[in-house]
C-alpha positions in Angstrom: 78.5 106.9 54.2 81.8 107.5 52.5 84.5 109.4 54.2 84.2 112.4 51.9 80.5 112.9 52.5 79.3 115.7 54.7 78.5 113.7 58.5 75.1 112.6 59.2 75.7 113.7 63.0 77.0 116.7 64.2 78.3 117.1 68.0 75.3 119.1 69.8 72.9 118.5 67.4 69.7 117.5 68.6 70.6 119.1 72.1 68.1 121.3 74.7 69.3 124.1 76.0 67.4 123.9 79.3 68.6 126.3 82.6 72.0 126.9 81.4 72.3 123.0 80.6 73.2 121.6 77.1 72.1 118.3 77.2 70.9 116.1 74.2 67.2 115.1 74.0 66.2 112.2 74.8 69.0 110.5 75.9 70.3 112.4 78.6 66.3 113.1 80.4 65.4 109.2 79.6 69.1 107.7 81.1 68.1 110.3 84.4 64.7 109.0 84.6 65.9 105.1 84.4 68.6 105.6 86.7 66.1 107.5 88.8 63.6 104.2 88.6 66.5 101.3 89.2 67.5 103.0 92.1 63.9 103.4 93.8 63.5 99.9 93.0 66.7 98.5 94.8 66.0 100.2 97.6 62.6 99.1 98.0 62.8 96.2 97.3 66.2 95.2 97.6 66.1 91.2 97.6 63.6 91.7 94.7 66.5 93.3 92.8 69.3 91.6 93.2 66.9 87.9 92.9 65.8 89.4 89.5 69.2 90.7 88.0 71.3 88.1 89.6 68.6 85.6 87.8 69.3 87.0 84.5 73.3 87.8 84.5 73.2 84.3 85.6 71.5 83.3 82.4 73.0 85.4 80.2 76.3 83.7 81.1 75.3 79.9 81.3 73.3 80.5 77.4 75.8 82.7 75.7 78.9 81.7 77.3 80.1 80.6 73.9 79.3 84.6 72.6 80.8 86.2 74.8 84.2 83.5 74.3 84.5 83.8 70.8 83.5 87.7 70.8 86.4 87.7 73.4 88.8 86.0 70.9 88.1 87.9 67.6 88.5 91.0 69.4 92.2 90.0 70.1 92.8 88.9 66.4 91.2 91.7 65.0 93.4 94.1 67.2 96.5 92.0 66.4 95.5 92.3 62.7 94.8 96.2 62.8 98.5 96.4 64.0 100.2 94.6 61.2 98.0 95.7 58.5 98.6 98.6 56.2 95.4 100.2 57.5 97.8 100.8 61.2 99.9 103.5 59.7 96.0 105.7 59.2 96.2 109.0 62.0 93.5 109.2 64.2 92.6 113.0 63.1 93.9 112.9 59.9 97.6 113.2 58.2 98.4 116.4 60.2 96.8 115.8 63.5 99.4 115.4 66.1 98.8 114.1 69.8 97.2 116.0 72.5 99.4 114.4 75.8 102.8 113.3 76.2 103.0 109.6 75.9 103.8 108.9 79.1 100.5 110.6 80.7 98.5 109.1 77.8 99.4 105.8 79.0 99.1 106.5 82.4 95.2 107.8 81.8 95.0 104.6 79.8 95.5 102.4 82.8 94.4 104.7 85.4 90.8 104.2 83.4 90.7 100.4 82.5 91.8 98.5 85.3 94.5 99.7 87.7 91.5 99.5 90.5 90.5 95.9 89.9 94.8 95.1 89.6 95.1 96.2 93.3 93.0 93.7 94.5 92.8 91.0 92.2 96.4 90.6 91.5 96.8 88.9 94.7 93.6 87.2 95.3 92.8 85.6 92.5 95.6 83.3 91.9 95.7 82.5 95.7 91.9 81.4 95.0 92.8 79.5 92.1 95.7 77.8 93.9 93.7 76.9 97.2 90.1 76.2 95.2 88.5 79.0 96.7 85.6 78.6 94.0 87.0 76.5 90.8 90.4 75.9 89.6 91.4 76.7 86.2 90.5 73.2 83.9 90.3 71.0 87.3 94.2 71.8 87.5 95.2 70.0 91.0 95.0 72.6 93.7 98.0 73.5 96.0 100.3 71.7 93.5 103.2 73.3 91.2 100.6 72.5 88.3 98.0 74.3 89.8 100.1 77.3 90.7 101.0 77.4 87.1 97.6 77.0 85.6 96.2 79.9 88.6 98.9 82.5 87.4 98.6 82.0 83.7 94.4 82.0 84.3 94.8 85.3 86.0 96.8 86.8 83.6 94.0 85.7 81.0 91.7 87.4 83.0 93.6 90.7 82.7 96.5 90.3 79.4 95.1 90.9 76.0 91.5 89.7 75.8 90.0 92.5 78.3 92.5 95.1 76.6 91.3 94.2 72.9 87.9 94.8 73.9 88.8 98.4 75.2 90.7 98.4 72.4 88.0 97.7 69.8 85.5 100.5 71.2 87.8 102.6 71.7 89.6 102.9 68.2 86.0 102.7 66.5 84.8 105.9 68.7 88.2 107.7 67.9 88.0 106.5 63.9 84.9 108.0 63.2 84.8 110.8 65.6 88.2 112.2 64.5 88.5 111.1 60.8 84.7 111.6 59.7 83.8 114.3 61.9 80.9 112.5 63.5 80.2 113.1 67.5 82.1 111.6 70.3 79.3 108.8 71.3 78.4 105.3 70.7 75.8 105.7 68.0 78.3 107.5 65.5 80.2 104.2 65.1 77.2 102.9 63.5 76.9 105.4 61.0 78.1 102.9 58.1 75.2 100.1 58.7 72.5 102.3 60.0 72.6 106.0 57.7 70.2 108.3 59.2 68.9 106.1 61.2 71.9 106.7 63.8 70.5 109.5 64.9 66.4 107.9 65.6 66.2 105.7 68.1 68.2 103.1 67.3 71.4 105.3 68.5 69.0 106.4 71.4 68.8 103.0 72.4 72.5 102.5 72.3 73.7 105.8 73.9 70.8 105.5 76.9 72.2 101.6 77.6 75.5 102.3 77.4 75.2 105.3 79.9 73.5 102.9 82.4 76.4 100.9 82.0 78.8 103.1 82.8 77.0 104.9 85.5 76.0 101.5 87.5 79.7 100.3 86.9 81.3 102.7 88.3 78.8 103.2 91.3 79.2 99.6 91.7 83.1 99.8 91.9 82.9 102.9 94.6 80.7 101.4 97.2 82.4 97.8 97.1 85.7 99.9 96.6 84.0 101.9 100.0 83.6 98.7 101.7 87.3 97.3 101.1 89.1 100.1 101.6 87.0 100.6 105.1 88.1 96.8 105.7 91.8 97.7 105.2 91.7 101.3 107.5 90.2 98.5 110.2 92.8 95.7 109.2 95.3 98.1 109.7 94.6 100.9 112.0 91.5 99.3 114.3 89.5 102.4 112.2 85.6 100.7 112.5 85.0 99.3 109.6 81.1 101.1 109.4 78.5 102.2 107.4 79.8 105.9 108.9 83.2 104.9 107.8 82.5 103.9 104.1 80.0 106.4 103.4 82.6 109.2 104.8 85.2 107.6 102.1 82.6 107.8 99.2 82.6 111.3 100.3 85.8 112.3 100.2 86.0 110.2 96.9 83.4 111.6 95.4 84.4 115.3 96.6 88.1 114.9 95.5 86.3 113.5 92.0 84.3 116.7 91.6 87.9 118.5 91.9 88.9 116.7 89.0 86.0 116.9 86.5 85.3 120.5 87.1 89.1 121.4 85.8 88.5 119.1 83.1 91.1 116.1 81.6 94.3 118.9 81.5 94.0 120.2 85.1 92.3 116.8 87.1 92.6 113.5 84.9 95.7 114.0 83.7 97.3 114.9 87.2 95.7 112.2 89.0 96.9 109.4 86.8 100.2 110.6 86.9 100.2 110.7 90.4 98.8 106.9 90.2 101.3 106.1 88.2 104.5 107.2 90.2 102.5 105.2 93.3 101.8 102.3 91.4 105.5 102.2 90.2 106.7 102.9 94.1 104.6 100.2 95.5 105.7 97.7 92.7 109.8 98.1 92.9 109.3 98.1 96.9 107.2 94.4 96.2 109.8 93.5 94.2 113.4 94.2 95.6 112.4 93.1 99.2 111.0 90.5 97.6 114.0 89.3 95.8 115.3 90.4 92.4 115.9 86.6 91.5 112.6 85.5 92.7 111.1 88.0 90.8 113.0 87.0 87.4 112.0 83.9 88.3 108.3 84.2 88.6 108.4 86.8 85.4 109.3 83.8 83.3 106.8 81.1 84.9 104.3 83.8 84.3 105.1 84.6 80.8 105.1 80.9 80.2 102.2 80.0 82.0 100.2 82.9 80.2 101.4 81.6 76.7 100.6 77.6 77.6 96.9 78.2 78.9 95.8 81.1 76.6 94.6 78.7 74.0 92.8 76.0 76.0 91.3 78.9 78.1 90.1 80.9 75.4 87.8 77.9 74.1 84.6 77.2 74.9 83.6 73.5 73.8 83.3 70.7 76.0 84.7 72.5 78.9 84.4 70.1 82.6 85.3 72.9 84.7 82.0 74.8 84.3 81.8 76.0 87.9 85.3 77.8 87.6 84.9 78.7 84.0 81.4 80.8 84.1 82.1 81.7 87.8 85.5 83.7 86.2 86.1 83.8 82.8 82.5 84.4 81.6 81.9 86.7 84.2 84.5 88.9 83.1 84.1 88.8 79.7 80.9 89.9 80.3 82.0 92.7 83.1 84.8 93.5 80.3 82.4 94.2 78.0 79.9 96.3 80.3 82.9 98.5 81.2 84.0 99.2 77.7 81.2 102.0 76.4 83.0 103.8 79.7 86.7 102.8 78.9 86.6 103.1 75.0 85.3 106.5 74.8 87.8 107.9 77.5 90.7 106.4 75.7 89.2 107.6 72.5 88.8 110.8 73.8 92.5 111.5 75.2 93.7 109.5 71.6 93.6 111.9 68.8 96.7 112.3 66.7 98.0 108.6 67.5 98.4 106.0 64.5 95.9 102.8 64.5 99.0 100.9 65.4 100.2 103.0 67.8 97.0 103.0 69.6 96.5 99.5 69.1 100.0 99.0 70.7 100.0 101.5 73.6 96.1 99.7 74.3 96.5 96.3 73.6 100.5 95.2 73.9 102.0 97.5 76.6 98.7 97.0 79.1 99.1 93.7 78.6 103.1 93.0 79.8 102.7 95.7 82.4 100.7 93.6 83.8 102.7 90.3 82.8 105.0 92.6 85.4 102.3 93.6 88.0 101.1 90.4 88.1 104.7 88.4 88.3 105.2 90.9 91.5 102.2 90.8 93.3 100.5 87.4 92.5 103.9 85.5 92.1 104.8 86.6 95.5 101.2 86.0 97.0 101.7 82.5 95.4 105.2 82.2 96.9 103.6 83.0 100.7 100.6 80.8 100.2 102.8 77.6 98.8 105.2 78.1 101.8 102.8 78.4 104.5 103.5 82.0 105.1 100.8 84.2 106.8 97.2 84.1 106.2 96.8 83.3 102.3 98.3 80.5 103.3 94.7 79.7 104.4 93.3 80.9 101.1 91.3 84.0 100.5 89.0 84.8 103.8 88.3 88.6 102.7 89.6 89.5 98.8 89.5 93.4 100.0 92.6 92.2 102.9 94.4 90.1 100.6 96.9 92.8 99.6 97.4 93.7 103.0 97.7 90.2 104.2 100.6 89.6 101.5 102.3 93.2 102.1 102.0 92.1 105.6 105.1 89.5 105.4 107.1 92.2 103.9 109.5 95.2 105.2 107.7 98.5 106.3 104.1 96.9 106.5 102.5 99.8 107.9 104.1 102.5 104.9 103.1 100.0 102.2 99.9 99.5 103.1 99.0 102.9 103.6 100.1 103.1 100.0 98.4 100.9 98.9 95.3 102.6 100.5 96.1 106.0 99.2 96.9 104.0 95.8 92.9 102.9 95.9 91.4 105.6 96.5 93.2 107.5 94.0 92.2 104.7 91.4 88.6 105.4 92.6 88.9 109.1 91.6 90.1 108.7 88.4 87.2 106.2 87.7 85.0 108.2 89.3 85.9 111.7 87.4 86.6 109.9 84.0 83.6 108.0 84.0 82.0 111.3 84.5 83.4 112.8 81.5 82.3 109.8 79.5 78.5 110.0 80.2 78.4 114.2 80.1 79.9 113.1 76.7 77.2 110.9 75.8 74.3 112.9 77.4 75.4 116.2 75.6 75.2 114.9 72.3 78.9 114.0 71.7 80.3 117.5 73.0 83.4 118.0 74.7 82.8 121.6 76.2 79.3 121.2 77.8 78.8 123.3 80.5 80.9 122.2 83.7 77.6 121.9 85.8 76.8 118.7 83.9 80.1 116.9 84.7 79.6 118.0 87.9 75.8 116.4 88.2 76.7 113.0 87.0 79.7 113.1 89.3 78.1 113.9 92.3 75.1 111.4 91.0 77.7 108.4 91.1 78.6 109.3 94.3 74.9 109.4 95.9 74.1 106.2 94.2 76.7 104.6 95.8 76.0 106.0 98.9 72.0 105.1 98.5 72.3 102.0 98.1 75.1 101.3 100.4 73.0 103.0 103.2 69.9 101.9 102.3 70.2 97.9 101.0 74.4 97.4 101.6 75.7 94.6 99.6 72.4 93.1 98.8 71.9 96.7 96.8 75.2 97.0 95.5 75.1 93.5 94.1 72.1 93.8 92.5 73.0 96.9 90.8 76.8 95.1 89.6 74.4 91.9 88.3 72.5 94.7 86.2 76.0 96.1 84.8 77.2 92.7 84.1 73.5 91.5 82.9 74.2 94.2 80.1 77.1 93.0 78.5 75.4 90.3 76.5 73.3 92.8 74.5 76.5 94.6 74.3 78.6 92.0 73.1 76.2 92.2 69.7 77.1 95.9 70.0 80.8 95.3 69.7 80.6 93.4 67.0 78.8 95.3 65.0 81.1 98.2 66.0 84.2 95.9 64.8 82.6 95.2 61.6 81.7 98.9 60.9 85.7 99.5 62.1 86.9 97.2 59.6 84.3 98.5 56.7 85.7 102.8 57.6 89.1 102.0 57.5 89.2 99.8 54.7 87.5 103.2 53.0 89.6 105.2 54.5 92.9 103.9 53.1 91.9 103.2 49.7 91.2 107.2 50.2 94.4 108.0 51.4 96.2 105.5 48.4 94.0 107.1 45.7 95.4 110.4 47.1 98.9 109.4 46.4 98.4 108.0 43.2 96.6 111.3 41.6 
């Protein structure tokens, strides 16, 4: 399709109006009806399940391992690429569009979306894990050794630095390019408009929006009843509050009701506010780590991070004869893979709040500032976990007994315990919401047939659907549920990782089009 031909797909387009519901047909009644079936099917058979899905995420890593690595890898050059080509000066919107949100709450929406949950806990734990060989160290390094506290930091900030942020990045910018510049809807199927034709809108595109709303829906259900079950475990931790099935489905309540706030007033009145609230939390939390911490120490580990990122990102990133297979497909592979399941959800939110911004400014903001906030985040919170566990001090020390108390076990050697901590809770759940109420934007996006102003009632359905899948499965299987359900997530990011890159190719092929328009325009 060039860019100056009329779109193939219009937002709404093949949609049912059905009880005051605008919803396209068949993807959102055949994504309700598979959700609908999974969940009947954990719950009965809940061992089944998780044998089955756990069974093939498991074999989707150990077989494609190499995909997912060198999907990972191109996704970073291609972003890095975007950014210095001529092609990164090209307006999402065209010439004239100009952006929606201040840049401060864009970013902050950004982050709030990606990963700011998965920071909270994993900052800490993971390179205590890696330090102490909790399950792998990073290529065999040595544990409790200076080496192996270097190779644990810069592996954690491989985990979370550029590679997961590309891969947002990617999705996102495609979903933006050809919604914005070529008029096409806001889902995943219009990104394929270049390779498919009219076929985008049979059931190929079907296919692609159904699996990537299962995807997002399972995700994020996943994240609030294990995010239930370890912020339950800090309440108990810190306030002897029983840590129950009571207790975490009353906090997937209040979650989920909180959530329902938020989507019903839309990205303006709930998303926005929420994230910024995040972020003046997140920033409170972090210069409290950091001055009682020590200024110097934190310099300090700012540069061993830095440095440890830049020495292991290139023997991490390959895949060939590997000998620390139990660490590498255990970690890296699994996130990849998690990265990639996550990114229908993340790239079309960013997408969505993105309109007006410059390819390189939206590969910047996505790609670079993500990445050294959390060279920051992670210098703070893992290089003082690190510190505490190298030094004896408190219970990492001992390594990683419960990753959902490892932020309160660090922020437990520290001034104001009690103040921090409850932070930190607050911090969590706040994270949760903003998952929770953006996710549900995503898949009323999706389900409606790329349009933004559905009726409410159908944000308000797939929030409140997260919510009782969570809580379903929680109740009725508990972990053994909830894991099978975040093996099916994680199961479908090898399928997706085919996706993405044939999203990156069909990137490449619109813009390339799209600024030998814009150069032809200045020449006549």
């Amino acid at each position: 399709m060039k860019h100056d031909d009329a779109p193939l797909l219009k937002p709404g387009q093949d949609n049912a109006q059905v009880l005051g519901m605008d919803f396209h047909h068949p993807v959102f009644p055949l994504s309700a009806l598979a959700i609908l079936g999974f969940i009947l099917y954990a719950l009965i058979y809940p061992d089944a399940a998780n044998a089955h899905l756990t069974a093939a995420r498991g074999w989707s890593i150990e077989y494609f391992d190499w995909l997912f690595m060198i999907a990972g890898n191109l996704f970073v050059l291609l972003c890095v690429a975007l950014i210095a080509l001529p092609v990164g000066r090209i307006r999402l919107g065209g010439s004239q569009a100009r952006p929606e949100y201040s840049t401060t709450s864009w970013f902050a929406m950004l982050f709030a979306a990606g990963m700011g949950i998965g920071l909270m806990f994993w900052s800490v734990a993971e390179p205590v894990a890696y330090y102490t060989d909790w399950y792998g160290t990073p290529l065999n390094a040595a544990a409790h050794t200076p080496g192996g506290a270097s190779a644990a930091i810069g592996a954690t900030m491989f985990h979370w630095g550029l590679h997961p942020w590309a891969i947002y990045g990617v999705v996102g910018l495609s979903l933006a390019f050809f919604a914005y510049n070529r008029g096409l809807p806001l889902t995943l199927r219009s990104a394929f408009t270049p390779i498919l034709g009219e076929r985008v809108r049979g059931w190929f595109g079907h296919v692609i929006d159904i699996v990537a709303v299962l995807a997002t829906i399972f995700g994020l259900a996943t994240s609030l009843g294990f995010g239930a079950s370890q912020a339950a475990g800090g309440l108990n931790y810190l306030f002897d509050v029983p840590n129950t099935i009571g207790t975490q489905l009353a906090i997937i309540v209040v979650v989920t009701a909180v959530a329902l706030f938020s989507v019903w007033r839309g990205i303006d009145g709930g998303v926005k506010l929420f994230s910024n609230i995040n972020m003046v939390i997140a920033l409170g939390l972090l210069a409290f780590v950091l001055v009682t911490g020590g200024v110097l120490l934190f310099v300090n580990n700012l540069w061993h991070t830095a440095l440890a990122y830049a020495n292991h990102i290139v023997p991490l990133s390959n895949w060939i004869g590997r000998d620390d297979t139990t660490w590498y497909h255990g970690w890296t592979v699994f996130y990849w893979a998690w990265w990639i399941s996550w990114s229908p959800f993340v790239g079309m939110f960013i997408a969505r709040v993105s309109r007006g911004r410059t390819v390189r400014e939206f590969l910047t903001a996505v790609l670079v500032v993500p990445t050294l906030v959390t060279l920051v985040w992670m210098s703070v919170f893992g290089g003082t976990a690190l510190d505490q566990s190298a030094a004896g001090v408190g219970a990492l020390a001992d390594g990683i007994s419960d990753v959902s108390l490892a932020m309160f076990q660090m922020l437990e050697h520290l001034p104001l315990t009690t103040l921090t901590s409850s932070l930190a809770i607050l911090l969590v759940l706040i994270f949760f919401i903003t998952s929770s109420d953006s996710g549900s934007l995503v898949i009323d996006n999706i389900t409606a047939g790329g349009k933004t102003d559905a009726p409410r009632g159908q944000r308000v359905f797939w929030a409140v659907l997260e919510g009782v899948i969570a809580g379903i499965l929680l109740y009725g299987g508990g972990s053994t549920a909830l894991g099978a359900l975040q093996a099916g997530a994680v199961a479908t990011g090898l399928p997706f990782t085919l996706v993405l890159l044939g999203m990156a190719f069909c990137l490449v092929k619109g813009l390339r089009e799209e600024q030998r328009g814009l150069v032809g325009a200045r020449l006549a």
